[in-house]
DRENVO-698735 format. One record per residue (C-alpha): y, x, z; residue number from 1. Coordinates in steps of 0.25 Angstrom, whole numbers. Last residue first. Layout:
# residues N
       v       u       w   pos
       Y       X       Z   NUM
...
***
This chain:
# residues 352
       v       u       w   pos
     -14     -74      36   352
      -7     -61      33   351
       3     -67      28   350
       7     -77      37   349
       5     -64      48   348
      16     -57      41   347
      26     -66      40   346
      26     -71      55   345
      28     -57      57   344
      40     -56      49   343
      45     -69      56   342
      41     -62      71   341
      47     -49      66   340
      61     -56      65   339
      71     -44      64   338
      78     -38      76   337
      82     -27      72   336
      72     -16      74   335
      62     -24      68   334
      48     -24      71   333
      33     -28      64   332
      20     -26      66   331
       7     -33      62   330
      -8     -28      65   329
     -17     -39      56   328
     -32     -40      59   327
     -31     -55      51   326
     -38     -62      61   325
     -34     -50      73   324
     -19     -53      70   323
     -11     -43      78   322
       3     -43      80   321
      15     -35      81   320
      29     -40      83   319
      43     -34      86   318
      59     -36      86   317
      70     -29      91   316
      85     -27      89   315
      86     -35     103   314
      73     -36     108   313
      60     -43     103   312
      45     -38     106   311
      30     -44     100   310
      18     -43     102   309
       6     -49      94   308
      -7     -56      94   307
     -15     -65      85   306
     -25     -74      90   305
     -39     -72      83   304
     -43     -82      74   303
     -42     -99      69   302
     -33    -102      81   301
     -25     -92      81   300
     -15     -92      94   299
      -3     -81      95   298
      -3     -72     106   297
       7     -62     111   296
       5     -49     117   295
       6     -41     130   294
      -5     -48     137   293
     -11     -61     128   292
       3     -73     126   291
       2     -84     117   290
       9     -90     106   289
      22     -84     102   288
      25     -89      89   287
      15    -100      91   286
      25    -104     104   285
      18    -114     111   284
       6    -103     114   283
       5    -106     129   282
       7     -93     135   281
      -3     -82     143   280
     -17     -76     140   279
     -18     -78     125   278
     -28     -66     118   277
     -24     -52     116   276
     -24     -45     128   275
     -35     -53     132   274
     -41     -47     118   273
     -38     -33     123   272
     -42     -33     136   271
     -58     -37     130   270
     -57     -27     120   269
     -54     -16     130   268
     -39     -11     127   267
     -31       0     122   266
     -40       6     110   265
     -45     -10     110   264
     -46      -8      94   263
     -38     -20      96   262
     -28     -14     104   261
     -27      -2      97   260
     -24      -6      83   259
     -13     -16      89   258
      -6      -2      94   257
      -9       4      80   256
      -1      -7      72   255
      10      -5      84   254
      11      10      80   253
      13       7      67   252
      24      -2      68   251
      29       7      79   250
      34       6      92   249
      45       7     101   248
      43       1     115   247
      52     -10     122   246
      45     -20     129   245
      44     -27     142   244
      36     -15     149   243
      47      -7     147   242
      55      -2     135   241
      67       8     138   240
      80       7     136   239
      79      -8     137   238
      86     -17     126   237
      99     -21     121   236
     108      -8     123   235
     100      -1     112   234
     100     -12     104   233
     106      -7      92   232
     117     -13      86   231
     118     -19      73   230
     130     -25      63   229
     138     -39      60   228
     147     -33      70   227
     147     -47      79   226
     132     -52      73   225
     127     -39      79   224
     112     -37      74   223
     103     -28      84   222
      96     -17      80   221
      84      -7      85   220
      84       7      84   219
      72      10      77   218
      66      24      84   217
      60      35      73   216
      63      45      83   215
      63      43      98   214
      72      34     106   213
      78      41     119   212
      91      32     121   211
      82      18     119   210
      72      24     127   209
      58      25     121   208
      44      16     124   207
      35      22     114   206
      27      18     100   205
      28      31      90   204
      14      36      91   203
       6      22      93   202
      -7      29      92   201
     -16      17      98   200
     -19      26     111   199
      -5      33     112   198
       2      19     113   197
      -7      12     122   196
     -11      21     133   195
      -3      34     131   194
       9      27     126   193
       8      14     136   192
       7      24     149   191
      20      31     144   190
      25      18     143   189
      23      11     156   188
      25      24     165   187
      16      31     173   186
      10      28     185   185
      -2      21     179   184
      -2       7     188   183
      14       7     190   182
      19      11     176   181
       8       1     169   180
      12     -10     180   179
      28      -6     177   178
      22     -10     163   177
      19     -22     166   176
      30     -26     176   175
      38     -24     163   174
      30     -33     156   173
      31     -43     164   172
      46     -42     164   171
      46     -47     151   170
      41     -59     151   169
      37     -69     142   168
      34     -82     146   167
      19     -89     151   166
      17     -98     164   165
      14     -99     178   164
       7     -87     180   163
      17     -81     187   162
      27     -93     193   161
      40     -94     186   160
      50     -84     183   159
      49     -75     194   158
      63     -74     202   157
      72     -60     198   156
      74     -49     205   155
      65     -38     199   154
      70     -44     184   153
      80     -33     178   152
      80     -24     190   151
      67     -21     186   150
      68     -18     172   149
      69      -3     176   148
      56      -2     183   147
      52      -4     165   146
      58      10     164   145
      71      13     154   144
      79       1     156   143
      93       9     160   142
      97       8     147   141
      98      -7     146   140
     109      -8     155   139
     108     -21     166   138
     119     -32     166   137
     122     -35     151   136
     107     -27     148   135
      98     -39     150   134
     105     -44     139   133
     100     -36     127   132
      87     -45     129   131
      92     -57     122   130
      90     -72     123   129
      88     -73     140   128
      84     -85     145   127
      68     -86     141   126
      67     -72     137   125
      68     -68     151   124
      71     -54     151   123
      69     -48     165   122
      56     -59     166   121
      57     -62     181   120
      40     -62     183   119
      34     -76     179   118
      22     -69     176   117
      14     -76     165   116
      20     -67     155   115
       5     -63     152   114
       5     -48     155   113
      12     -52     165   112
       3     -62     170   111
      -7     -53     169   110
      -2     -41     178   109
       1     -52     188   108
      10     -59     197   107
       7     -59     211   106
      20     -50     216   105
      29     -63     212   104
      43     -58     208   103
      53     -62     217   102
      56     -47     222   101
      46     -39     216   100
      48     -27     226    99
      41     -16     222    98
      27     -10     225    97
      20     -16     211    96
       4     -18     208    95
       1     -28     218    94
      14     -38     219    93
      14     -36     204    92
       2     -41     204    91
     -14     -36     198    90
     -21     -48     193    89
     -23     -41     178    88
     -29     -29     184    87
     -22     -15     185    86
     -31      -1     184    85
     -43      -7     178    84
     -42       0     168    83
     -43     -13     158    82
     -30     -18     168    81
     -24      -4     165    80
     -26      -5     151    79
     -22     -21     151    78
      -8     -15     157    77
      -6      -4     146    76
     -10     -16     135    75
       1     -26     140    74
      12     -14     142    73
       8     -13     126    72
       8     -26     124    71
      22     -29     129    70
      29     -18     122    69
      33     -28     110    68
      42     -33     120    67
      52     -24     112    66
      47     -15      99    65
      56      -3      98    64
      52       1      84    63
      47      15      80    62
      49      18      67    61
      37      24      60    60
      35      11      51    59
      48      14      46    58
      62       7      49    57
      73      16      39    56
      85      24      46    55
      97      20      40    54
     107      28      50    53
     115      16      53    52
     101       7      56    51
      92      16      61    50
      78       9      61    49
      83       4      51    48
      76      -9      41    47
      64      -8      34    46
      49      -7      35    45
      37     -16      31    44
      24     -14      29    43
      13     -26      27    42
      -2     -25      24    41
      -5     -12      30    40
     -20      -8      32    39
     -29      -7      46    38
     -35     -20      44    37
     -21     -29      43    36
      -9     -20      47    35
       6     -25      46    34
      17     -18      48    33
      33     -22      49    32
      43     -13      53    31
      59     -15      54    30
      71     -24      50    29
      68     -37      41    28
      78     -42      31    27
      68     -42      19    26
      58     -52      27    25
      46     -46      29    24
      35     -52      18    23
      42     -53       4    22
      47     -40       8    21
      34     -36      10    20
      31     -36      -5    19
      17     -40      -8    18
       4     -36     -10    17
      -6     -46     -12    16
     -20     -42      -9    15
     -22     -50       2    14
     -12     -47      11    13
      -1     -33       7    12
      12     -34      12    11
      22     -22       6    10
      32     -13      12     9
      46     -13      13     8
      60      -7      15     7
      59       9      17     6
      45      12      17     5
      42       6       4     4
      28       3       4     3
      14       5      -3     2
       0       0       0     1
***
């Protein structure tokens, strides 16, 4: 299969080749792979990742993928549970020696592996409509550990009774990875790379500082109707990702990351398909649909369930799933913000 590396590549099902213009929409910014039985079917680069100084998207871009970061804190707690070293009953009250205020000391690993934890959610997606303001009275550069996030949430009410019900929270993860840091005594990240990222090969993914960036880093873009022009969102989004999100990953790298789950190279068989199966929500949302441990759910009657991950912040957008029917790996990003959920939406229709 050939492709220009600069703007597009081609879609291939079926033995019909096409243009993948025709596919991802011309105005899309960023990366989109697909990979059905170990061979490309859809490639597809363009957009800056250095906007003033031209700087073309690649597949060796590494993108900032936001609550993408989820599943990999999911999978480094499963490995502990599948050690034996943590259990899915196990408590905050158990496992932390801090004061948790008015946060219930019985809730669970699982239920926040779920969101069924009613913990204070730091950024409550429910009330709040962009992730920038957290940082009106609280900078963003000092977000550098995930203790850091405290202050953010340690004094606020639970949310509703744990168990009670499902919604997304972020603050679960964050005490999901302070349990990796608590439990290993090292921290989150550096346990993620030599447990998840090194095993599956994912040479360029990494949890970097906004000020520290390594090569071949996207900035990411936010569209100011005011200027009729971009900024960067370095004053929009943590300094460092946490348990909640926040690492930079490649398209290629991702590909590899699913490749490891389901060769279970990270997990036992058996951890891996509760990992991937419906443990928490109601599925009223078929965007959305059901929740596993670190990655959304969405029901197939006729086959396998699909699962994906997915992350949103400001000048960020992310999705990655797996269609075991169709042994489909699908990634796609946009360092500006650019509906990857339609593109996706694309893809699976025509890979159907």
């Amino acid at each position: 299969m050939q492709y220009d590396n600069n703007k597009t590549g081609f879609f291939h099902s079926g033995g019909i080749e096409m243009d993948v213009k025709k596919l991802i929409d011309n105005d899309f910014r960023g990366v989109a792979l697909a990979i059905k039985n170990d061979k490309i079917i859809c490639e597809h680069q363009s957009g800056y990742a250095d906007l003033p100084n031209k700087v073309s998207n690649t597949l060796d871009t590494k993108f900032a993928s936001a609550s993408a970061g989820k599943a990999f804190v999911a999978v480094g707690i499963l490995q502990l549970i599948e050690r034996k070293e943590l259990n899915f009953s196990d408590t905050l009250g158990a496992l932390f020696d801090i004061d948790l205020h008015n946060i219930d000391p019985d809730v669970t690993v699982e239920q926040l592996l779920t969101h069924t934890s009613g913990v204070p959610d730091y950024f409550d997606e429910s009330i709040m409509e962009e992730y920038e303001e957290l940082w009106e009275d609280f900078p963003n550069y000092k977000i550098r550990r995930n203790a850091d996030l405290l202050p953010l949430f340690i004094d606020k009410d639970m949310m509703y009774p744990r168990g009670a019900k499902f919604q997304y929270n972020n603050t679960g993860y964050v005490l999901l990875a302070l349990i990796i840091e608590k439990v290993t005594g090292i921290e989150f990240d550096k346990y993620l790379q030599t447990n998840v990222f090194d095993v599956c090969g994912m040479k360029s993914t990494g949890y970097y500082e906004l000020d520290r960036l390594p090569a071949k880093c996207a900035n990411n873009y936010i569209y100011c109707e005011d200027t009729d022009n971009y900024r960067t969102n370095i004053f929009s989004v943590d300094a460092k990702g946490t348990g909640a999100g926040g690492a930079y990953i490649t398209a290629t790298d991702i590909v590899n990351f699913w490749k490891g789950i389901i060769s279970y190279q990270l997990l036992s068989k058996e951890l891996t398909l509760k990992m991937l199966s419906k443990q928490s929500g109601d599925g009223q949302d078929s965007e959305e649909g059901y929740y596993g441990y670190g990655f959304w759910i969405i029901d197939n009657d006729e086959a396998d369930d699909i699962a994906y991950f997915q992350g949103c912040d400001p000048g960020v957008s992310f999705i990655s799933e797996y269609n075991p029917k169709s042994n489909l790996i699908s990634v796609i990003v946009s360092n500006y913000g650019d509906d990857v959920w339609k593109e996706m939406g694309k893809i699976r229709k025509a890979t159907s």
